[in-house]
C-alpha positions as CSV (number, residue, x, y, z in Angstrom):
1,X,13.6,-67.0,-11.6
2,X,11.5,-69.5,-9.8
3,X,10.0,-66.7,-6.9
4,X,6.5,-66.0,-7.1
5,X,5.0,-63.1,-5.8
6,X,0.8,-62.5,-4.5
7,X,-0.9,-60.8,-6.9
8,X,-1.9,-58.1,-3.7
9,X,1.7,-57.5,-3.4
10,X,1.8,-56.2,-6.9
11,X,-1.8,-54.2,-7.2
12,X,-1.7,-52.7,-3.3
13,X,0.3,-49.5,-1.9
14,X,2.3,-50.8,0.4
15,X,0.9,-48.2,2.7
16,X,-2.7,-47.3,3.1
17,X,-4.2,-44.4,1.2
18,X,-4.9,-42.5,4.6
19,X,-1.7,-42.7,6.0
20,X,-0.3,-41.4,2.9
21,X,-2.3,-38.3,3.1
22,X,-1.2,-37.6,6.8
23,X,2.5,-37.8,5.8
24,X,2.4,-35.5,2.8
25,X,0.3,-33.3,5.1
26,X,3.0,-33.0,7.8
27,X,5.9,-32.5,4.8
28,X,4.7,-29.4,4.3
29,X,6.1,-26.5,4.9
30,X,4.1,-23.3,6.3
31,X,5.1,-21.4,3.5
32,X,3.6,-23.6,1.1
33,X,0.5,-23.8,3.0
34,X,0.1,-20.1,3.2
35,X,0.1,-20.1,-0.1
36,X,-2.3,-22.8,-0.5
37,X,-4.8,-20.9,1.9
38,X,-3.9,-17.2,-0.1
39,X,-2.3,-17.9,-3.6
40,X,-5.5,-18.0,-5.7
41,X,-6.7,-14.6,-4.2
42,X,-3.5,-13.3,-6.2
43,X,-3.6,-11.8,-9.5
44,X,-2.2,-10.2,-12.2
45,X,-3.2,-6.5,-12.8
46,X,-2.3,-5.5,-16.5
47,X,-2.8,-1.5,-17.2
48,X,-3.1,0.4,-21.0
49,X,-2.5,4.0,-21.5
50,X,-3.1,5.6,-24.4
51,X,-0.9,8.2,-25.3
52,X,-1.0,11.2,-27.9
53,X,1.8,11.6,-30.8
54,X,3.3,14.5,-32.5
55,X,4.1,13.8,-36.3
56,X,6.9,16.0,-36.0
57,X,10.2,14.6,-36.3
58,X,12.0,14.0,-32.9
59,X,14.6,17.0,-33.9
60,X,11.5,19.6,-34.1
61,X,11.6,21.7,-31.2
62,X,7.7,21.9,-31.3
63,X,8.4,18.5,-30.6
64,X,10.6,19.2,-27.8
65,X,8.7,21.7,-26.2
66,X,5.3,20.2,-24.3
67,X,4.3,23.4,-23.4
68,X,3.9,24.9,-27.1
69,X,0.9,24.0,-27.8
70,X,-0.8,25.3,-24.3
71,X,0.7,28.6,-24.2
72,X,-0.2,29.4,-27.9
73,X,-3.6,27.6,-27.9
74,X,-1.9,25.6,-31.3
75,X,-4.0,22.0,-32.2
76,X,-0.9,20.5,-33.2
77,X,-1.8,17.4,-35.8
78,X,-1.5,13.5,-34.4
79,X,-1.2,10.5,-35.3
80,X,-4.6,8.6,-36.2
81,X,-3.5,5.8,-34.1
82,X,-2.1,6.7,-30.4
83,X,1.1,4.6,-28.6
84,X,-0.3,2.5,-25.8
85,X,2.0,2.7,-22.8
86,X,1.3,-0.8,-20.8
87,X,2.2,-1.5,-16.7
88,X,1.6,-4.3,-14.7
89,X,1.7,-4.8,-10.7
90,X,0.0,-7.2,-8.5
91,X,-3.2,-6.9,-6.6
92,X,-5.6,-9.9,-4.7
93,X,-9.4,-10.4,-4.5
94,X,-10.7,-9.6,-0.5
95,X,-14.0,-9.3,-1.4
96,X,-16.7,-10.7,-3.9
97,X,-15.3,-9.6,-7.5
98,X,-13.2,-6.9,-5.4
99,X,-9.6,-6.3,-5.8
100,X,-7.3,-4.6,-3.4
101,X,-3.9,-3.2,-5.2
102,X,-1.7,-0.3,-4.7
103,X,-3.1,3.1,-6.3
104,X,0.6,3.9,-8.4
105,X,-0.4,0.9,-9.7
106,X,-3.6,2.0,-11.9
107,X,-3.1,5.2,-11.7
108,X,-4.2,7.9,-15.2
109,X,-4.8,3.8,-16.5
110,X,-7.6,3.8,-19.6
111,X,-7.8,0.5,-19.5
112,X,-7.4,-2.5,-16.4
113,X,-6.7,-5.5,-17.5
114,X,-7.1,-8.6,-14.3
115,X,-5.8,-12.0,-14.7
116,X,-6.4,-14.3,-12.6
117,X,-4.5,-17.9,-11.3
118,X,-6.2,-19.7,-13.1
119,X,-5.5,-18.4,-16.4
120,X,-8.7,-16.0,-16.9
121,X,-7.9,-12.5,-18.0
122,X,-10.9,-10.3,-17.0
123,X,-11.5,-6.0,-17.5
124,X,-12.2,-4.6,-14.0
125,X,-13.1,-1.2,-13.4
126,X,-11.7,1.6,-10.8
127,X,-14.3,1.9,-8.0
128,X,-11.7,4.8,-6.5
129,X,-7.7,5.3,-5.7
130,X,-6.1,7.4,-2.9
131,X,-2.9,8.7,-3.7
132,X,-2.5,9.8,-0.2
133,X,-2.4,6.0,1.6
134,X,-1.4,4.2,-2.3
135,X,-4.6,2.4,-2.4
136,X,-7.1,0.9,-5.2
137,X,-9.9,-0.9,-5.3
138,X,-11.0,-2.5,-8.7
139,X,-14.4,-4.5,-9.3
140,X,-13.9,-7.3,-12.0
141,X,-16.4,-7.3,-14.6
142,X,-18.2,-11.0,-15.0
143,X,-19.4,-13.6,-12.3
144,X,-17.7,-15.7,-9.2
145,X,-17.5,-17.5,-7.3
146,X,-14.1,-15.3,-6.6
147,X,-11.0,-17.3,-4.8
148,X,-10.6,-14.2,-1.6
149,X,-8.2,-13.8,0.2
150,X,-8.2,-14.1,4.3
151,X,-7.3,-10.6,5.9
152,X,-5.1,-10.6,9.2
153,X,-4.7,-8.3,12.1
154,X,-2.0,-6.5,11.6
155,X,-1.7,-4.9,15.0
156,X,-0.9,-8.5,16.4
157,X,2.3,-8.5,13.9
158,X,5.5,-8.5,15.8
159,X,9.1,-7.7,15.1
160,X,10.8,-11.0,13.9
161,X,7.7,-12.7,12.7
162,X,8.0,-14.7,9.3
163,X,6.8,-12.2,6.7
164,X,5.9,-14.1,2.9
165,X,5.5,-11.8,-0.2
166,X,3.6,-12.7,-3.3
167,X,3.0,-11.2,-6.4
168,X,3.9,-10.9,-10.2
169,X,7.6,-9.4,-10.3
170,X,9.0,-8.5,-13.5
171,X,5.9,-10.3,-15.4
172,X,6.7,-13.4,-13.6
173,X,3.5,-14.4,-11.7
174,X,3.0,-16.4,-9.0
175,X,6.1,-15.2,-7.3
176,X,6.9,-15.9,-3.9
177,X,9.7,-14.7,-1.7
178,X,10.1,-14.9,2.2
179,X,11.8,-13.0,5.0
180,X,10.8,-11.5,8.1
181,X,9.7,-8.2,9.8
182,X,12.2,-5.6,10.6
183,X,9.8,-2.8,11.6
184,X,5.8,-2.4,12.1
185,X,5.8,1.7,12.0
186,X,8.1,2.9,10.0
187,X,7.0,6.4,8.8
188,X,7.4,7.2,5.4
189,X,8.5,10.2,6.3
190,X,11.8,8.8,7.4
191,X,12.1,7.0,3.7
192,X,12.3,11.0,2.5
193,X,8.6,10.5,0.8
194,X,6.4,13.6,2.1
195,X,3.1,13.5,0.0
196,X,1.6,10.3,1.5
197,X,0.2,9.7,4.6
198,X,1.4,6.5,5.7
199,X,3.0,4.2,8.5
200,X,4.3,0.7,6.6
201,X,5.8,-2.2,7.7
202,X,9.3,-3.1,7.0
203,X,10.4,-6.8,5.9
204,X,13.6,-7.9,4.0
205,X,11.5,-10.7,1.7
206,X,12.6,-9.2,-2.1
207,X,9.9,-7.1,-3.4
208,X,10.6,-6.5,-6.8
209,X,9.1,-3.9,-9.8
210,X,5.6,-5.4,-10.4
211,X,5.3,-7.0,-6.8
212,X,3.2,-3.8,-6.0
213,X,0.2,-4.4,-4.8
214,X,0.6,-8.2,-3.8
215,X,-0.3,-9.4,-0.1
216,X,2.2,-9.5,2.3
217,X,1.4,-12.8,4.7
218,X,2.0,-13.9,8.1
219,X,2.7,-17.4,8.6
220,X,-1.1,-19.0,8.3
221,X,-1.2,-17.4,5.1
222,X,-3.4,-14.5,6.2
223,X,-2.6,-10.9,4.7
224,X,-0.5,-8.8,7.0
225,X,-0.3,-5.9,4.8
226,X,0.4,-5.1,0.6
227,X,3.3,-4.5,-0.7
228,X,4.3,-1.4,-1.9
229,X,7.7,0.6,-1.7
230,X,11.1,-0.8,-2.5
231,X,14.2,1.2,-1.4
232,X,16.9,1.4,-3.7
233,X,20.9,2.8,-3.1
234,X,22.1,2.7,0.6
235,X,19.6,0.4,2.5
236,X,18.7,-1.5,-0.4
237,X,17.1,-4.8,0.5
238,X,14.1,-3.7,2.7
239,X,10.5,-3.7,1.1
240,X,7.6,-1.7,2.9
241,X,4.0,-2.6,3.0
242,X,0.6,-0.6,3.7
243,X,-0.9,-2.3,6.8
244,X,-4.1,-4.6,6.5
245,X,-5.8,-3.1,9.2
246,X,-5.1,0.8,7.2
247,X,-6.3,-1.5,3.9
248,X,-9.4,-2.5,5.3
249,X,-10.4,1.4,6.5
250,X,-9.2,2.9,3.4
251,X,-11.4,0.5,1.2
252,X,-14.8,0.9,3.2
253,X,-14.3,4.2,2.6
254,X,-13.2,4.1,-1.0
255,X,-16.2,1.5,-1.7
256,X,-19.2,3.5,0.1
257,X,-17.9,7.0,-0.3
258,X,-15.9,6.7,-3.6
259,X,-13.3,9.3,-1.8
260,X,-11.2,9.2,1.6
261,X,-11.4,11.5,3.9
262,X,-7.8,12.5,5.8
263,X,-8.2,14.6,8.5
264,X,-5.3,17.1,8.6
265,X,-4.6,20.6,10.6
266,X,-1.8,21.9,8.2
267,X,1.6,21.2,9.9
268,X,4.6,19.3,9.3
269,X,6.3,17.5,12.3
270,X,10.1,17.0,13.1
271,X,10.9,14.6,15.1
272,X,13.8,15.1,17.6
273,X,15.7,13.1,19.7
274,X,18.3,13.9,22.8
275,X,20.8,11.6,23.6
276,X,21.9,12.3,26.6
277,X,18.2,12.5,28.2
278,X,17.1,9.9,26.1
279,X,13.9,11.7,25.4
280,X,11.6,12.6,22.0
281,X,9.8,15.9,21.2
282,X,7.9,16.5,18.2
283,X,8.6,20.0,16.7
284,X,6.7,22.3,14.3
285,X,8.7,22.5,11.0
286,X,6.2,24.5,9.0
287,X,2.2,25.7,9.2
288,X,0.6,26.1,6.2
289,X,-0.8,29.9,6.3
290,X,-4.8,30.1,6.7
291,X,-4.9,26.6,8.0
292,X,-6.5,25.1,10.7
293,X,-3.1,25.0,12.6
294,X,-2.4,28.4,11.4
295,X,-5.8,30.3,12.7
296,X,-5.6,28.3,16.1
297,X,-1.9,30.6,16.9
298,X,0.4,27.1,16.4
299,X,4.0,28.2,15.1
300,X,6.8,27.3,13.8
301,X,9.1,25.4,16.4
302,X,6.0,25.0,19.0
303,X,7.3,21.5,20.8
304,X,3.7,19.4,20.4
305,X,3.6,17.7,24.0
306,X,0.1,16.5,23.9
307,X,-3.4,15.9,21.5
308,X,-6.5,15.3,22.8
309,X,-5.5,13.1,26.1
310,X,-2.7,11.6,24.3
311,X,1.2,12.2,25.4
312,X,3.2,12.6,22.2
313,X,6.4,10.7,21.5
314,X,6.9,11.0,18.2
315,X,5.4,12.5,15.0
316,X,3.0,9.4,13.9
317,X,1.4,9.8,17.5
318,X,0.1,13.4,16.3
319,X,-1.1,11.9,13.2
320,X,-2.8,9.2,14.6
321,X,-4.9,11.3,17.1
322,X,-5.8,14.1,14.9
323,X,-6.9,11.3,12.5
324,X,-9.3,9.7,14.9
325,X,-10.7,13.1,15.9
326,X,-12.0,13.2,12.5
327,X,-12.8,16.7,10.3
328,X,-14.8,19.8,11.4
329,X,-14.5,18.5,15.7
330,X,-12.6,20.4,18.5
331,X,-9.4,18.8,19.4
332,X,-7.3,20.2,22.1
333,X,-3.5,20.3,21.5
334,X,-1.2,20.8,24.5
335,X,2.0,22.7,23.3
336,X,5.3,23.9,24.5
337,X,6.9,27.4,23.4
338,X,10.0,28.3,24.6
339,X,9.4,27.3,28.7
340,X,5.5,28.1,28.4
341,X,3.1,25.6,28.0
342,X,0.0,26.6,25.8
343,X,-3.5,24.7,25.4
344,X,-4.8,25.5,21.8
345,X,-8.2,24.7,19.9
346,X,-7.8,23.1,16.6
347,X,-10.4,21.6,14.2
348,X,-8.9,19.6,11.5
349,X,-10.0,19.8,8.2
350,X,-9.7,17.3,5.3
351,X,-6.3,17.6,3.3
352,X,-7.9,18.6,-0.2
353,X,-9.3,21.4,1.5
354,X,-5.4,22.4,2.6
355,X,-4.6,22.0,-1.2
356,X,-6.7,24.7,-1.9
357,X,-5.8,27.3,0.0
């Protein structure tokens, strides 16, 4: 039409490159640069199972009955080819070729399958699992360099800090989902699970069946803790994670020692709470006979007042101390029976040595 325009206006941003980079910098939301700074550490854990099949028909009650065969000593025929039962949770790299994931999530697993972000599925092997904290730690097979993830502190978490959870729910990697956190020591105990040793942290960000596993961040992307429990029914809603700082202890061990070891004296712990004094006390629900507890003179209903030089306000305080006493050392428990105060001698042993009494 007669207006002619300079052939910079055409070929030239109308903003320089730098100041382009600045402003898509500062559009960014923390979330999506935690997940820039952690996200490739995530991966995709993919287990096999291989499973034995009777060739009787499903209405056979050898079929019916798995305990046929080991009573009567019977090699029952099977099928040439077994069924392969297949899992999948979440897990992230921390370490060269090393991948931290939940121990539910690989566990009586023939075959471990990793896949990583950027489309790579890899075999990794099981360097060792403890079912007693959950944990795993796999070693891929083949060479780096490895995206890691950066661990946290998660004794500097607080109550109401954001709380970002990543993993592969439902198949569906790459997931992410944010919320905050309700609760840093929640024992499991009060969830109504009694074979793990464990103190998690509580968020509302949706954890999901296959998010198990996954890192739990803070808000510069750092991992917090790994996700691992979901509660279903009343109270749906809240997710729990294992601690980074447990993690980290847990894995050293796992990696040097291929075992843990857990430090235990053979009693369960109630704790109790009064009202009207506002005060705790810790009380013996049950002492495993020939335990360490048990040959020391603790009972049943003893009010645990103090371990080592520690005063005891609820259960996890016990745990914690006898924990960093260690196995096969003194400890001195302070207890209350009745309106006499008793000093005892303990020395904890390691848990698989209570399973076999």
């Amino acid at each position: 039409m007669g207006i002619l325009y300079p052939s910079t206006g055409i070929s030239n941003p109308l903003f320089n490159t730098t100041f382009n980079e600045v402003n898509k910098n500062s559009n960014k939301s923390f979330i999506t640069k935690a997940i820039e700074e952690t996200g490739p550490s995530v991966v995709t854990i993919e287990t096999q199972r291989y499973l034995k099949q009777n060739i009787f028909p499903k209405d056979s009650q050898l079929y019916l009955d798995p305990y046929f065969e080991r009573y009567f000593g019977l090699d029952l025929p099977y099928e040439n080819q077994p069924s392969i039962e297949q899992n999948q949770g979440s897990g992230f790299i921390f370490a060269d070729g090393l991948v931290m994931t939940n121990a539910h999530v690989v566990a009586g697993s023939d075959k471990v399958i990793v896949g990583l972000t950027n489309g790579k599925k890899l075999k990794a092997e099981l360097i060792g699992q403890d079912i007693f904290t959950d944990l795993a730690i796999l070693k891929i097979e083949g060479q780096g360099p490895w995206p890691k993830a950066k661990l946290g502190d998660s004794t500097k978490i607080k109550v109401g800090d954001w709380a970002i959870a990543v993993g592969n729910p439902y198949g569906l990697e790459n997931t992410v989902t944010l919320g905050i956190i309700s609760n840093i020591n929640r024992n499991v105990n009060q969830l109504g699970i009694y074979d793990k040793k464990l103190e998690l942290i509580q968020t509302d960000a949706a954890i999901n069946p296959g998010n198990s596993g996954g890192p739990l961040l803070n808000s510069e992307g750092e991992v917090i803790g790994i996700n691992t429990l979901i509660r279903s029914g009343p109270g749906a809603g809240l997710s729990f994670a294992i601690p980074i700082n447990q993690a980290k202890e847990i894995a050293y061990q796992l990696i040097n020692n291929g075992k843990v070891i857990h430090p235990m004296i053979g009693i369960s712990l109630i704790d109790e709470s009064n009202y009207e004094s506002n005060t705790n006390a810790v009380k013996v629900g049950y002492v495993i006979p020939n335990s360490p507890a048990d040959n020391s003179g603790i009972e049943v209903s003893d009010i645990i007042v103090k371990v080592g030089n520690k005063d005891i306000k609820n259960s996890s305080d016990v745990i914690r101390e006898i924990s960093k006493n260690g196995i096969d050392k003194k400890i001195t428990i302070l207890i209350k029976r009745k309106n006499k105060f008793i000093r005892l001698k303990v020395i904890p042993t390691d848990i698989t040595n209570l399973q076999n009494n």
